[in-house]
GUKE-159374 format. One record per residue (C-alpha): residue number from 1; residue in one letter; x, z, y. Coordinates in nm, 3 decimals. Each point is the difference from the previous one (the first is absolute). Layout:
ATOM     i   aa        xx        zz        yy
ATOM   NUM    A         X         Z         Y
...
//
This chain:
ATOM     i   aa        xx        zz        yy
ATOM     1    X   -19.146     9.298    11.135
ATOM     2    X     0.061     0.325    -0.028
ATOM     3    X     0.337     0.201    -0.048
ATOM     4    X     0.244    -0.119    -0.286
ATOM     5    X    -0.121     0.331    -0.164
ATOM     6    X    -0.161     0.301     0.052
ATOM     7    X     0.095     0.341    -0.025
ATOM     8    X     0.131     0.184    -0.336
ATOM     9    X    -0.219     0.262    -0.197
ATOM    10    X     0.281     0.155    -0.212
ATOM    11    X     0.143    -0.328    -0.017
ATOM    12    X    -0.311    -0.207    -0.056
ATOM    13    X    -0.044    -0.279     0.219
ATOM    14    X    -0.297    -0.181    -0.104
ATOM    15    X    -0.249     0.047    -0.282
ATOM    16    X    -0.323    -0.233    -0.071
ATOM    17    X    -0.221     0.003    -0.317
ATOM    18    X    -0.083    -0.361    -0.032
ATOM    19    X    -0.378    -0.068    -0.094
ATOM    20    X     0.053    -0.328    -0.145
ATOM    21    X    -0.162    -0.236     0.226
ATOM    22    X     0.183     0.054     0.305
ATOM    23    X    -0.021     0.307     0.112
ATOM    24    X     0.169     0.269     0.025
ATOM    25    X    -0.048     0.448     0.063
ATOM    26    X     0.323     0.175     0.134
ATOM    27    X     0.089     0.291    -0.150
ATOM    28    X     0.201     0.277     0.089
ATOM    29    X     0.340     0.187    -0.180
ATOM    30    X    -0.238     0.332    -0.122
ATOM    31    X    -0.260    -0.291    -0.181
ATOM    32    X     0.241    -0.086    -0.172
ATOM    33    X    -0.018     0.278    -0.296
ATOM    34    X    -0.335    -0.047    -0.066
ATOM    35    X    -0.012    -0.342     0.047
ATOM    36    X    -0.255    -0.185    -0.284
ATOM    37    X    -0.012    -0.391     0.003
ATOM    38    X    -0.325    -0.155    -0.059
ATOM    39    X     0.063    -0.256    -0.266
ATOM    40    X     0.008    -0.330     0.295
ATOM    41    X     0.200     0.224     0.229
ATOM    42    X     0.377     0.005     0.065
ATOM    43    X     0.309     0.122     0.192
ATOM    44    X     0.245    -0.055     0.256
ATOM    45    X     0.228     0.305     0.117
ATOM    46    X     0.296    -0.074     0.248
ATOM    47    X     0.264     0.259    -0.005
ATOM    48    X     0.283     0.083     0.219
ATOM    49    X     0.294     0.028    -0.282
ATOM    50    X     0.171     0.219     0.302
ATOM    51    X    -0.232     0.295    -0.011
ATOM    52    X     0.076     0.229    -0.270
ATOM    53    X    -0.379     0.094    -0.095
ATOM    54    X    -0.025    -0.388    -0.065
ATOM    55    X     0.242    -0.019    -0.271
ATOM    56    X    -0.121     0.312    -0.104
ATOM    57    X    -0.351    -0.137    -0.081
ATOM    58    X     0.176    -0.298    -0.163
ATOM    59    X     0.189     0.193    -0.231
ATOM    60    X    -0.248     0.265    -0.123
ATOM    61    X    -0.345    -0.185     0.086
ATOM    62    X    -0.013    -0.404    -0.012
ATOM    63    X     0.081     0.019    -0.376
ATOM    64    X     0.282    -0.190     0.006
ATOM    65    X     0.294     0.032    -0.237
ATOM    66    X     0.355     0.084     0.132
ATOM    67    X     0.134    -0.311    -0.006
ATOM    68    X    -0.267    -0.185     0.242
ATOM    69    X     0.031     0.289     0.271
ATOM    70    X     0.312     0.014    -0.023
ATOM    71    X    -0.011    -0.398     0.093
ATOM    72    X    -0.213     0.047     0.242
ATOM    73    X     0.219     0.285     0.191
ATOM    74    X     0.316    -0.167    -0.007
ATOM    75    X     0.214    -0.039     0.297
ATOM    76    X     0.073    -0.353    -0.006
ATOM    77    X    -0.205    -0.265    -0.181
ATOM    78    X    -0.019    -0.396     0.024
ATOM    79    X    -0.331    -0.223    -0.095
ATOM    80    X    -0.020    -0.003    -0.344
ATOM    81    X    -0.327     0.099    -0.235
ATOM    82    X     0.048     0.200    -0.271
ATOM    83    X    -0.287     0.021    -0.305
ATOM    84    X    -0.130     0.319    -0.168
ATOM    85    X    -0.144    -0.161    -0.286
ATOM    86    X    -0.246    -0.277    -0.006
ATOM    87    X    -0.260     0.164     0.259
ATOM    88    X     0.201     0.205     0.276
ATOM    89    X     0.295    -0.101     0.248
ATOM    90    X     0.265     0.081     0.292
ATOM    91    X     0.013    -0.210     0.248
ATOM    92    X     0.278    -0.011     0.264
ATOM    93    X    -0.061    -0.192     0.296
ATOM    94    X     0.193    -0.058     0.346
ATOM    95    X    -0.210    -0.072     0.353
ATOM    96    X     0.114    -0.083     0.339
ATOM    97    X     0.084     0.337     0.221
ATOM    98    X    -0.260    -0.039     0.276
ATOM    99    X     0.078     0.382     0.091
ATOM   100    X     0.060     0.050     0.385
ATOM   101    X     0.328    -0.041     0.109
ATOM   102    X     0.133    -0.122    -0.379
ATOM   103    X     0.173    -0.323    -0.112
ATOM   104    X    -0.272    -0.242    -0.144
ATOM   105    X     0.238    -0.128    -0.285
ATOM   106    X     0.090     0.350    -0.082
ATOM   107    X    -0.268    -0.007    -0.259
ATOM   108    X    -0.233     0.306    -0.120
ATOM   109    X    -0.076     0.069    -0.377
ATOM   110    X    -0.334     0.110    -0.144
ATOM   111    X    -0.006     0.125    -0.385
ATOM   112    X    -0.275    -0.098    -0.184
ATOM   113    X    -0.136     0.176    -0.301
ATOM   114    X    -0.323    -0.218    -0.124
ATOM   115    X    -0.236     0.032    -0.324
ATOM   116    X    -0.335    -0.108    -0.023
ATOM   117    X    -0.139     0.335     0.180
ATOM   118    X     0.225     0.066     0.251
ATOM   119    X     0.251    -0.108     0.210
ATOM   120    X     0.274     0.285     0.145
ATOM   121    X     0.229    -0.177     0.253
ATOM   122    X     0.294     0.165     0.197
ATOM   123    X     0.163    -0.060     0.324
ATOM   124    X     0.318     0.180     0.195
ATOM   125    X    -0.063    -0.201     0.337
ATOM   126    X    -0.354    -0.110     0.140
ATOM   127    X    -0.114    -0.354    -0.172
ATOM   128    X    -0.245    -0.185     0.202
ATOM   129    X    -0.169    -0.114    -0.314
ATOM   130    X    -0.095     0.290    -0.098
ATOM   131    X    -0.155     0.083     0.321
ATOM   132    X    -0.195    -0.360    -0.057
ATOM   133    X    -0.093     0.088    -0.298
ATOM   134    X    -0.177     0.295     0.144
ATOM   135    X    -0.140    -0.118     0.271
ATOM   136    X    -0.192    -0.282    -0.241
ATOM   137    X    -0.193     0.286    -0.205
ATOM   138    X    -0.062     0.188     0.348
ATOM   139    X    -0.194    -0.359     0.091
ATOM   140    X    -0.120    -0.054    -0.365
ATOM   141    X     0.153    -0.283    -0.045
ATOM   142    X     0.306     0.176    -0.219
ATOM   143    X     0.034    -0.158    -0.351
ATOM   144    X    -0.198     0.089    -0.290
ATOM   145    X     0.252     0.069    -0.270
ATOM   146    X     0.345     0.153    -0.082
ATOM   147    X     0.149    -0.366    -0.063
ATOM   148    X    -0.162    -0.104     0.317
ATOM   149    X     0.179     0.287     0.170
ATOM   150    X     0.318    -0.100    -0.115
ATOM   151    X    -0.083    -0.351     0.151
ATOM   152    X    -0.097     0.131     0.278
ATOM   153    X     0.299     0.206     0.070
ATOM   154    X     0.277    -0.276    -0.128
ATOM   155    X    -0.185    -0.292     0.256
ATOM   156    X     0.007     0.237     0.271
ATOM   157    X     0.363     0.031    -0.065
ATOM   158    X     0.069    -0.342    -0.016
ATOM   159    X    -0.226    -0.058     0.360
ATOM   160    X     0.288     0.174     0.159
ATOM   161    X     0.290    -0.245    -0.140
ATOM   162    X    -0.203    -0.258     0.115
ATOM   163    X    -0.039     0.112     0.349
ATOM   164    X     0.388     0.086    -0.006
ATOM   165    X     0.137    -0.313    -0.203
ATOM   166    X    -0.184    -0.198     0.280
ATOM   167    X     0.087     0.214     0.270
ATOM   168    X     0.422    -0.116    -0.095
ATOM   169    X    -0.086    -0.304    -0.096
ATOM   170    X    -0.135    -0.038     0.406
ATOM   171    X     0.299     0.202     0.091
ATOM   172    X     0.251    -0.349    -0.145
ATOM   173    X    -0.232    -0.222     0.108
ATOM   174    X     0.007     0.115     0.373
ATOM   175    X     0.396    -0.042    -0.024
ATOM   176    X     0.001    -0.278    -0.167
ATOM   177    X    -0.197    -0.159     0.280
ATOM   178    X     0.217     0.207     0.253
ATOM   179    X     0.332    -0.190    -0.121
ATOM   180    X    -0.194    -0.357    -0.015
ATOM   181    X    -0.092     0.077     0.418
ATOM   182    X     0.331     0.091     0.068
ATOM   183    X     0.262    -0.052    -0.234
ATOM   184    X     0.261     0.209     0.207
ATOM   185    X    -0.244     0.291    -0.038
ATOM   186    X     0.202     0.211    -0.226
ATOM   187    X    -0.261     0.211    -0.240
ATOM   188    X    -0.060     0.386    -0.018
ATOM   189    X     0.239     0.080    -0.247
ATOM   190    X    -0.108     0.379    -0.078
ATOM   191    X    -0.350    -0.179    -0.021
ATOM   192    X     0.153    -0.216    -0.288
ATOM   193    X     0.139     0.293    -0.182
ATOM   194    X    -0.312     0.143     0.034
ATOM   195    X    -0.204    -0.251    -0.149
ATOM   196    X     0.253    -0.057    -0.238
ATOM   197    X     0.000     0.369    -0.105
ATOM   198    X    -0.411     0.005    -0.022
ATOM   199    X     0.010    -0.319    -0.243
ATOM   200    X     0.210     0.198    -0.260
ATOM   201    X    -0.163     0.311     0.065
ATOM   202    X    -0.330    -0.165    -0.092
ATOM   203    X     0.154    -0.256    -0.302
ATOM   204    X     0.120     0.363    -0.154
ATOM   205    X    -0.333     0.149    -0.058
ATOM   206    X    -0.268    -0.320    -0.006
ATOM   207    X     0.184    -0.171    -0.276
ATOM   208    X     0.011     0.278    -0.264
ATOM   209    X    -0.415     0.051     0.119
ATOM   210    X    -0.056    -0.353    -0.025
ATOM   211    X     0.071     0.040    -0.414
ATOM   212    X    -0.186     0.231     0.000
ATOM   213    X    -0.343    -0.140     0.084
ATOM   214    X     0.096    -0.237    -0.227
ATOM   215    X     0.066     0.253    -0.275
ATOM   216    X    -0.393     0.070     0.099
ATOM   217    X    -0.106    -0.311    -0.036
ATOM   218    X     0.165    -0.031    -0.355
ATOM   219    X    -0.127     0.289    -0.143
ATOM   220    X    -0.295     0.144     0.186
ATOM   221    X    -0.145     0.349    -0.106
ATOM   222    X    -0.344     0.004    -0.238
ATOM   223    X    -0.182     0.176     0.365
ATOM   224    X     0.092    -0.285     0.229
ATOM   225    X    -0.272    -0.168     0.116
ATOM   226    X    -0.055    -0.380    -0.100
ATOM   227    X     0.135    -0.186     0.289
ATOM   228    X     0.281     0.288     0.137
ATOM   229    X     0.268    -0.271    -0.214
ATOM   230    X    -0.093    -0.249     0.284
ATOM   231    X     0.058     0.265     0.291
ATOM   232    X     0.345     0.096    -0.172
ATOM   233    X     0.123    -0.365    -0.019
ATOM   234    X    -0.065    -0.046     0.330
ATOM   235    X     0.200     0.268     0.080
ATOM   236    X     0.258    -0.092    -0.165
ATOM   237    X    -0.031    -0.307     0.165
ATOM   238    X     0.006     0.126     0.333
ATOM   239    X     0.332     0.163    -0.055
ATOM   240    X     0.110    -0.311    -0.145
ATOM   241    X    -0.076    -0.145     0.341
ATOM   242    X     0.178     0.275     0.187
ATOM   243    X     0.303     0.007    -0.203
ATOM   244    X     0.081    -0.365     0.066
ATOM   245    X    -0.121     0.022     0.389
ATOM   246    X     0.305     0.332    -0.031
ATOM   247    X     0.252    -0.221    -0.148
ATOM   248    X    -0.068    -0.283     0.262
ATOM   249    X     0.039     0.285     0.266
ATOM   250    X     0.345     0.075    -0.155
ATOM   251    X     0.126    -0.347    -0.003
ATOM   252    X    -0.176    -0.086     0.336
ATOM   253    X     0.196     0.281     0.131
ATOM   254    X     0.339    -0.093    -0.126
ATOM   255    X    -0.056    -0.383     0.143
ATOM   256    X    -0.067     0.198     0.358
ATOM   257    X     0.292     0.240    -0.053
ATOM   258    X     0.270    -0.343    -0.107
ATOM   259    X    -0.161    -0.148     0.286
ATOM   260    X     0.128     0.287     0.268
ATOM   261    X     0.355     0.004    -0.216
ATOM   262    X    -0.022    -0.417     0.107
ATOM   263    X    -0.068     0.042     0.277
ATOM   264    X     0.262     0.311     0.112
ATOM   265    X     0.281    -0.195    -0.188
ATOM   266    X    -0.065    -0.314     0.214
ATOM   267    X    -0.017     0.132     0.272
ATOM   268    X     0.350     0.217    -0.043
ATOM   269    X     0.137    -0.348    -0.118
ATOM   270    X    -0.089    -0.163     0.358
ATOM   271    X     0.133     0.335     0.157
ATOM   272    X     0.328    -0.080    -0.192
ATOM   273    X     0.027    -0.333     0.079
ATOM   274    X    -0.078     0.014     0.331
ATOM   275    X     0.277     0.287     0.043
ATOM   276    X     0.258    -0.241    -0.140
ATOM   277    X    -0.109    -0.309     0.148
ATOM   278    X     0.089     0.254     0.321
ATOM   279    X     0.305     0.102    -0.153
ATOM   280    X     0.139    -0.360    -0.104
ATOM   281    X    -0.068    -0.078     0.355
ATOM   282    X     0.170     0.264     0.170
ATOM   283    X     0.322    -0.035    -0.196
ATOM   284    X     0.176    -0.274     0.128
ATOM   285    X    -0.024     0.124     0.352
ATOM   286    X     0.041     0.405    -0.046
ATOM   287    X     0.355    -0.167    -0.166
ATOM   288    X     0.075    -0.209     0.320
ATOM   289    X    -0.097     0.322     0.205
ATOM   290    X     0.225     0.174    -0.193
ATOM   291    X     0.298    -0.220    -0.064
ATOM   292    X    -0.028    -0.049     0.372
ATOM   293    X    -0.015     0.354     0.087
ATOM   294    X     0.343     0.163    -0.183
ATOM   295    X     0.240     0.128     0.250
ATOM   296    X     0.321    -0.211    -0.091
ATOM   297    X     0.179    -0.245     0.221
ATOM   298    X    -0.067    -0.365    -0.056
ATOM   299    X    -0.372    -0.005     0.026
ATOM   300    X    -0.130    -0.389     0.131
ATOM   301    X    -0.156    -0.014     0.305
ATOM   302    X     0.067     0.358     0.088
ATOM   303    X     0.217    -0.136     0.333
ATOM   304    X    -0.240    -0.255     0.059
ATOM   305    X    -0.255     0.028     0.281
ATOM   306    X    -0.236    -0.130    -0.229
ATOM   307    X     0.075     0.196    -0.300
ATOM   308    X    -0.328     0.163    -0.029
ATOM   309    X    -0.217    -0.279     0.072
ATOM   310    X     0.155    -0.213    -0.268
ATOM   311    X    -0.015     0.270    -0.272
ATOM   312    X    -0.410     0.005     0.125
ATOM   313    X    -0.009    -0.341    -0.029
ATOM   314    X     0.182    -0.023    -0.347
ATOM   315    X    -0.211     0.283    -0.101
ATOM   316    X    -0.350    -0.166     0.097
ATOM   317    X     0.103    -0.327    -0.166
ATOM   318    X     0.060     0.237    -0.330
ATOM   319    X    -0.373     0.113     0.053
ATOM   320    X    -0.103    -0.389     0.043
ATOM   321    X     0.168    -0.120    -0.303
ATOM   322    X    -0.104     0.303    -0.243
ATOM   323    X    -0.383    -0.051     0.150
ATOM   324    X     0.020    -0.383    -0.078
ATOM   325    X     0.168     0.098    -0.339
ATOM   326    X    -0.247     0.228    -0.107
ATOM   327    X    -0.278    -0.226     0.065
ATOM   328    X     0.117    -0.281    -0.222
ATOM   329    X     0.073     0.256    -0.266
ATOM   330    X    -0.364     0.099     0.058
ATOM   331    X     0.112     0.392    -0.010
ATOM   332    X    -0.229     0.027     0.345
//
């Protein structure tokens, strides 16, 4: 596999001319103005949104009206699609980050602008689908048509939830069978919050993207192929799939996180009772010591040779009788 994505050409990242039986000619940013599709060809372009020649050509040269590039050069977006009448579309979808050093369920957004000619998709941070994507025409084995390319791009999205969703799902699993070794092992807690924090990240963006390839599979557009309706479902039921496995994360999670809050609170509970079974036990002698100990006339035994033993020896019987106590009470 090759990089994520290769370099920029004014902000062009990849462009292909599909032939329309698998294969696929790349192109460069200066082809682009005199660019003449055969009647079975079509076209991908991915654009950096970032580079200002980029939404340049969007503006002035993709034909698009305002209110798509717009869209598609907004700062913040969620998965939603958007129609432009009954033959064109936006698409807004969300991948895992797999960019070096990033946080998987900090997820990256690609724009999708699709008719049955074209499709113009935009990124701000490297996807790994779109370097796929390219990587399948550079073999020939790239798909033939634009709905196919949307396909391609939305399963390769959804191939990085599953290796993630599995990847926490492991995660529980591991201290889940951590706790049933050793129940006194008390679990990672900033892994918990972790995990926690990656279920909701994910839950945020796959649900909304979930309706929507099943918006597809409602109403699919007159250039889908004949069996792209089947590919869509079964997106849709992937997610399905992965937004259950996240909400079993979540409440997996909180049954490991009440399990540590058991666990502390017992044990502080035996801490306490031990310190007062200490304390009840002390008591009776620390107020012999001390009734004993006051420096006023009168004291027993204090003119006695044997005094001290017998205070000992009253003393140790306390001990005796509180020990013997205790025991029938069951408090030791």
């Amino acid at each position: 596999m090759q990089s994520y994505e290769g370099s920029n050409e004014r902000g062009l990242v990849y462009g292909f001319v599909l032939d329309g039986e698998g294969g696929a000619r790349r192109i460069q940013r200066n082809e682009l103005e005199v660019l003449d599709l055969r009647p079975q060809e079509s076209l991908w372009l991915h654009w950096d949104r970032s580079v200002p020649q980029a939404q340049q050509w969007l503006r002035e040269s993709s034909g698009l009206n305002e209110f798509a590039c717009d869209l598609l050069l907004e700062e913040a977006t969620r998965p939603r699609l958007v129609p432009l009448g009954r033959e064109r579309l936006l698409l807004f979808l969300r991948g895992v980050n797999l960019n070096p050093g990033a946080a998987p369920e900090d997820m990256v957004a690609l724009r999708i602008y699709a008719d049955a000619r074209q499709v113009i998709s935009l990124r701000m941070r490297p996807v790994k689908a779109a370097g796929a994507l390219c990587d399948a025409f550079e073999s020939g084995e790239g798909p033939k048509t634009v709905s196919e390319v949307m396909l391609f791009l939305a399963e390769a999205l959804t191939d990085g939830v599953d290796l993630l969703v599995a990847g926490v799902a492991e995660q529980i699993d591991d201290l889940e069978d951590a706790l049933e070794q050793n129940e006194k092992k008390m679990p990672d807690r900033q892994l918990l919050l972790t995990l926690r924090r990656q279920a909701a990240s994910l839950r945020r963006y796959l649900a909304p993207q979930r309706e929507i390839y099943a918006q597809l599979v409602r109403t699919p557009l007159p250039w889908f192929v004949t069996d792209d309706t089947d590919y869509w479902n079964e997106l849709h039921n992937r997610l399905t799939r992965h937004l259950e496995e996240l909400d079993l994360v979540r409440e997996r999670v909180s049954l490991l996180q009440e399990a540590e809050h058991r666990r502390v609170t017992e044990r502080m509970n035996r801490t306490m009772y031990m310190l007062g079974i200490v304390t009840g036990f002390f008591m009776p002698m620390s107020f012999v010591t001390g009734l004993l100990g006051i420096n006023v006339g009168g004291i027993p035994g204090s003119e006695h040779p044997y005094g001290f033993v017998v205070a000992c020896v009253l003393i140790g019987g306390m001990a005796a009788f509180q020990w013997w106590l205790f025991r029938r009470l069951r408090w030791l």
